[in-house]
C-alpha positions in Angstrom: -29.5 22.7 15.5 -26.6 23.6 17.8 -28.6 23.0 20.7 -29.3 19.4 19.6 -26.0 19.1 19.2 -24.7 20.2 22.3 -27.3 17.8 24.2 -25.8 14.9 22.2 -24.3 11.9 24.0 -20.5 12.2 24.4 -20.5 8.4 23.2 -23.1 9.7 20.2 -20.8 9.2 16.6 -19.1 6.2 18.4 -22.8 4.6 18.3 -24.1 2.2 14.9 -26.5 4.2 12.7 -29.9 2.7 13.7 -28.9 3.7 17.1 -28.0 7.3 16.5 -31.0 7.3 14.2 -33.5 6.4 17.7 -32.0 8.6 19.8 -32.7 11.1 17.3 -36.4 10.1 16.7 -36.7 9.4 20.1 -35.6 12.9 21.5 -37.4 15.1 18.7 -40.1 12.6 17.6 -41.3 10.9 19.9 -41.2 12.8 22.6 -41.8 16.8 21.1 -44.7 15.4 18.5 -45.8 11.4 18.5 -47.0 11.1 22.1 -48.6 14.4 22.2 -50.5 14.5 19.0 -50.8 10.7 17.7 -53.2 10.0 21.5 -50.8 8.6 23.7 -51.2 11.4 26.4 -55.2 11.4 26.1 -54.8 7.7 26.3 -53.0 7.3 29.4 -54.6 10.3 31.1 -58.0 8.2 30.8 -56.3 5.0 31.7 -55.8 3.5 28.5 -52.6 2.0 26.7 -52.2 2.1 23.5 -48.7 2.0 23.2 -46.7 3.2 26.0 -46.1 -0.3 27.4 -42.9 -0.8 24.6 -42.0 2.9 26.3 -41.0 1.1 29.7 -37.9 2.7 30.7 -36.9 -1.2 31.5 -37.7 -2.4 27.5 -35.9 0.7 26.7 -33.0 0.1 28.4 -32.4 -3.8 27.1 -33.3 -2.4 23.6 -30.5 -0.1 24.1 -27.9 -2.5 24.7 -29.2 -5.5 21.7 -27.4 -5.7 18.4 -28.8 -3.6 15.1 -29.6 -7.2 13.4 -32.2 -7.8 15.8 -33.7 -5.2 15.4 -34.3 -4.9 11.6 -33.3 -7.2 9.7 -33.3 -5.9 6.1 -36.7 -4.7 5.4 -37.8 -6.6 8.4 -38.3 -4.6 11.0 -39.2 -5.4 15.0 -37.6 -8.4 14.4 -36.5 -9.5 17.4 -40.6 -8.6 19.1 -41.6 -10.9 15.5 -39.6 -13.6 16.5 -40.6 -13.4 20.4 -44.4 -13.9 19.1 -44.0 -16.5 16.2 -45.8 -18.8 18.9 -48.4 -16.8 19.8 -48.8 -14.6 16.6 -49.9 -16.2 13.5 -48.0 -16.0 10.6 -49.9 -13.3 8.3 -48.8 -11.5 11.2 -45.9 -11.9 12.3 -44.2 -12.5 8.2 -46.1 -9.0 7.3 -44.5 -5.7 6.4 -45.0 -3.2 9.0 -48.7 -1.3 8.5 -47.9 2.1 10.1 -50.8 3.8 11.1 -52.0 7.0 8.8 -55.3 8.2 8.2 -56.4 7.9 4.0 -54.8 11.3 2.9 -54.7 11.2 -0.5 -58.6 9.8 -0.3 -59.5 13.6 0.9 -58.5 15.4 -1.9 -60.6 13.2 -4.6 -62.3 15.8 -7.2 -61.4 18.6 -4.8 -58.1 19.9 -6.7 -60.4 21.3 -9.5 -62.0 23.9 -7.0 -61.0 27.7 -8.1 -59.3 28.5 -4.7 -57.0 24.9 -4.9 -56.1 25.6 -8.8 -55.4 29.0 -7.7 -53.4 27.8 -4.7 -51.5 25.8 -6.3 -51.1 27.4 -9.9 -47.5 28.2 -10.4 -47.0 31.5 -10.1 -48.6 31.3 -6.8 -46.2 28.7 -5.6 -43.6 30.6 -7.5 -44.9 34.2 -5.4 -44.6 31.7 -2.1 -41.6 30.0 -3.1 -41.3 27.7 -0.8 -41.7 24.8 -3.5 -39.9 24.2 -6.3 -43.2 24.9 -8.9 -42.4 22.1 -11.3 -41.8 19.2 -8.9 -45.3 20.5 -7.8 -47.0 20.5 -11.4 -45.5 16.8 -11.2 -47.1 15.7 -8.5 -50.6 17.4 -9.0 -50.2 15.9 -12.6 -49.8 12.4 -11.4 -52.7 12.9 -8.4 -54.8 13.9 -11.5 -53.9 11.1 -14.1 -55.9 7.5 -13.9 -53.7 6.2 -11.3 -53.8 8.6 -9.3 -51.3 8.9 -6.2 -50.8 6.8 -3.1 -50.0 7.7 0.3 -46.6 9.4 0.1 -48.0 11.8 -2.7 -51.2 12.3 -0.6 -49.1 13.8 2.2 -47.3 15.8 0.0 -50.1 17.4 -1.4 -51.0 17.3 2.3 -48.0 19.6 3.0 -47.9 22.0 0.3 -51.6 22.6 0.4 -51.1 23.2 3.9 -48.1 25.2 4.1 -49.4 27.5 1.2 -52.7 28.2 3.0 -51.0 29.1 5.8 -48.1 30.9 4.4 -51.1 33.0 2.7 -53.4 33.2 6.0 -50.2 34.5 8.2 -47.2 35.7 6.3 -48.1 37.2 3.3 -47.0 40.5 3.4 -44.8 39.9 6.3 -41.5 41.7 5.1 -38.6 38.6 4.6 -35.1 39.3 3.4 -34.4 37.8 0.5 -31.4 35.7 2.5 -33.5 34.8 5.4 -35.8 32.7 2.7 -35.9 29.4 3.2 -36.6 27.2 -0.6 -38.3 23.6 0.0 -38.3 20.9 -2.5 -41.2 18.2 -2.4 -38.6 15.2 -0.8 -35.4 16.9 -0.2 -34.7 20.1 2.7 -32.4 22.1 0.6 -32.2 24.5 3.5 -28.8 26.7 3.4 -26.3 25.3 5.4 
């Protein structure tokens, strides 16, 4: 943290909040996870571009300098590349909420929760052994995945995560002496890491 810090901008906390928030996501996502694991690099390496055209140092640059408002306005976001391509673009495009790209996570889990070694997993004194969840936010979420509505997207990925991170916490770390004060307690939505 203190060496993000120190690499910050001397004009950083003088900047609006949407910017501060992209050169954030621009220096850790972006360039440390999105364009090496979401394609982009196999992409280009083969000759094919997929997204890096809007990463033109030029585009870049004017972005920089163009107010907030154009950029989101409200809910809406790329407004300002929206209203460039209101001509062009038809209007269930262009009037549409943003469709991020994600592969069906919470489809992948259908029927599978039931299995011995997921129950297990997942039971609550494993996560409670673990505890790197809080075990009733968990028994929440598992509750709603398993009730007639089911969960959407943002629960798939949590189940996502903590299935994950308990596999591997179990795979590589069990065992693995950890001070009490060196552990670090996740909730489901919010990093209550010690400060």
């Amino acid at each position: 943290m203190a060496e993000l810090v120190e690499g910050l901008p001397e004009d950083f906390s003088s900047r609006d909040l949407l910017s501060q928030a992209q050169y954030l996501e621009d220096m850790i996502f972006l360039s440390r996870y999105l364009l090496s694991s979401q394609g982009d690099r196999m992409a280009m390496a083969h000759g094919v571009e997929i997204r890096p055209p809007y990463l033109d140092h030029r585009i870049i640059d004017f972005m920089s300098g163009v107010s907030p408002t154009w950029k989101i306005l409200g809910l809406d976001e790329k407004h300002i590349l929206k209203k460039a391509y209101r001509d062009v673009l038809p209007a269930s495009i262009t009037r549409r909420t943003k469709q991020p790209y994600r592969a069906p996570i919470q489809k992948a889990f259908l029927g599978q929760l039931n299995s011995e070694y997921y129950r297990n997993l997942l039971s609550k004194k494993r996560i409670e052994d673990i505890g790197l969840f809080d075990p009733v936010k968990v028994s929440l979420l598992f509750s709603k995945m398993e009730s007639a509505a089911g969960g959407g997207e943002i629960e798939g990925m949590a189940v996502a995560g903590i299935l994950s991170t308990q596999i591997l916490y179990e795979q590589y770390l069990e065992g693995v002496p950890t001070p009490e004060s060196e552990k670090i307690r996740w909730d489901i939505h919010i990093d209550r890491r010690p400060s």
